[in-house]
C-alpha positions as CSV (number, residue, x, y, z in Angstrom):
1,X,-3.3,53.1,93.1
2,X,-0.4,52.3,90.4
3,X,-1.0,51.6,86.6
4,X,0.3,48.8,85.1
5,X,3.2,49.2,82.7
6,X,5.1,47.1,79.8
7,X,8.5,46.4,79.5
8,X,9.3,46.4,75.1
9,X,12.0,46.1,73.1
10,X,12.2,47.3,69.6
11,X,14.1,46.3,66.3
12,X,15.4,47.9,63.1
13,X,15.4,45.9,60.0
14,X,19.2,45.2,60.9
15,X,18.4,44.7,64.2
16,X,19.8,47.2,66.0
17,X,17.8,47.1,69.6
18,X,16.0,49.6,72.2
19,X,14.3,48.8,75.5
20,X,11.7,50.6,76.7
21,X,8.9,51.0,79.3
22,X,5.3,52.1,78.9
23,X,2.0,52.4,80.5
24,X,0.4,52.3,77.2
25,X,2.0,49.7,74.9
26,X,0.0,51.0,71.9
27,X,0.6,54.3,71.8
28,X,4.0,54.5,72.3
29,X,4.6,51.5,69.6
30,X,2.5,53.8,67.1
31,X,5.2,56.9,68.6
32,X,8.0,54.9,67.6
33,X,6.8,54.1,64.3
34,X,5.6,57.1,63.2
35,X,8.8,59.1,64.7
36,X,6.5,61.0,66.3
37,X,9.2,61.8,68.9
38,X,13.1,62.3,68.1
39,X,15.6,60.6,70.0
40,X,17.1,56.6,69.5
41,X,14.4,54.8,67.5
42,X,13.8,57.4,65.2
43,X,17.4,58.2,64.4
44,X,17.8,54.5,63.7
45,X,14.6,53.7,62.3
46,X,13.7,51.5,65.1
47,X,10.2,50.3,64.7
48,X,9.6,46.8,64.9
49,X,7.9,45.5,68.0
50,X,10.2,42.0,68.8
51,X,9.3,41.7,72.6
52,X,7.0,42.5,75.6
53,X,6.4,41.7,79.0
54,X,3.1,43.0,80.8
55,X,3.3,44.0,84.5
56,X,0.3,44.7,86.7
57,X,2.8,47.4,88.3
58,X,4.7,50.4,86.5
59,X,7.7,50.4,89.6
60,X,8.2,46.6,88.1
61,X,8.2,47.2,84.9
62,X,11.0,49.8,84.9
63,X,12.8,47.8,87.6
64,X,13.3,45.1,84.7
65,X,13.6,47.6,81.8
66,X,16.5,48.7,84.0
67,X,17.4,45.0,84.0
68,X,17.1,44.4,80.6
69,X,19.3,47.2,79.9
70,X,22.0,46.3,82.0
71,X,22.1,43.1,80.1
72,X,24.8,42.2,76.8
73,X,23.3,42.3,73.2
74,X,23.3,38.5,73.1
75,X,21.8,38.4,76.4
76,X,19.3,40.6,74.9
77,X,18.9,38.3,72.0
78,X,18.2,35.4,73.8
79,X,15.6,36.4,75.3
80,X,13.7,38.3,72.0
81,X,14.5,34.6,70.7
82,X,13.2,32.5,73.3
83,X,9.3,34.1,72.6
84,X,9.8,35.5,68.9
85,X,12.5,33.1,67.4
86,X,11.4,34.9,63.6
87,X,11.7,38.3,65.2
88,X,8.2,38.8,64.0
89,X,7.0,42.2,64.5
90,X,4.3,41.6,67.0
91,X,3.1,45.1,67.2
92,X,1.1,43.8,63.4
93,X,-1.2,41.7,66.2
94,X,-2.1,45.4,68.0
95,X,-2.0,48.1,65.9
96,X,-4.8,49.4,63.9
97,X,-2.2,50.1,61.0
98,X,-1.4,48.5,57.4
99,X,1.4,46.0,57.4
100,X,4.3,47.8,55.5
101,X,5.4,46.4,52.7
């Protein structure tokens, strides 16, 4: 039986982007924030949840992620836009955390 899996992508402050994929949306987010693990997002302070996708298998999410990755920044952009045209941090709406100020 396969797990589902999420396809994210990630903004700092500035903007600067990563795309991931997950099984568990949650904990990873909470990983990057908390720069629990060293590597891209914590380096750039990468924290900000901008964009998701939910797939009911993990081989599909990574096959987009790959996708995604493949993709130009503006290409990239487009598509955080066309969902979260703010760049709101949607992780706020799951994560049993304060809002930073």
């Amino acid at each position: 039986m396969s797990t589902g899996g999420y396809v994210y992508i990630m903004a700092s402050r500035s903007r600067v982007l990563y795309t991931g994929v997950t099984s568990r949306l949650t904990h990873r987010t909470l990983q990057h924030r908390l720069k629990t693990v060293d590597g891209f997002t914590s380096r750039y302070n990468v924290q900000r949840m901008v964009y998701w996708e939910r797939y009911d298998r993990i081989a599909a999410a990574i096959a987009r992620e790959k996708q995604i990755k493949g993709w130009l920044r503006a290409k990239k952009v487009a598509l955080i836009e066309s969902k979260n045209p703010k760049w709101k941090d949607l992780a706020e709406e799951f994560l049993p955390m304060k809002k930073e100020k």
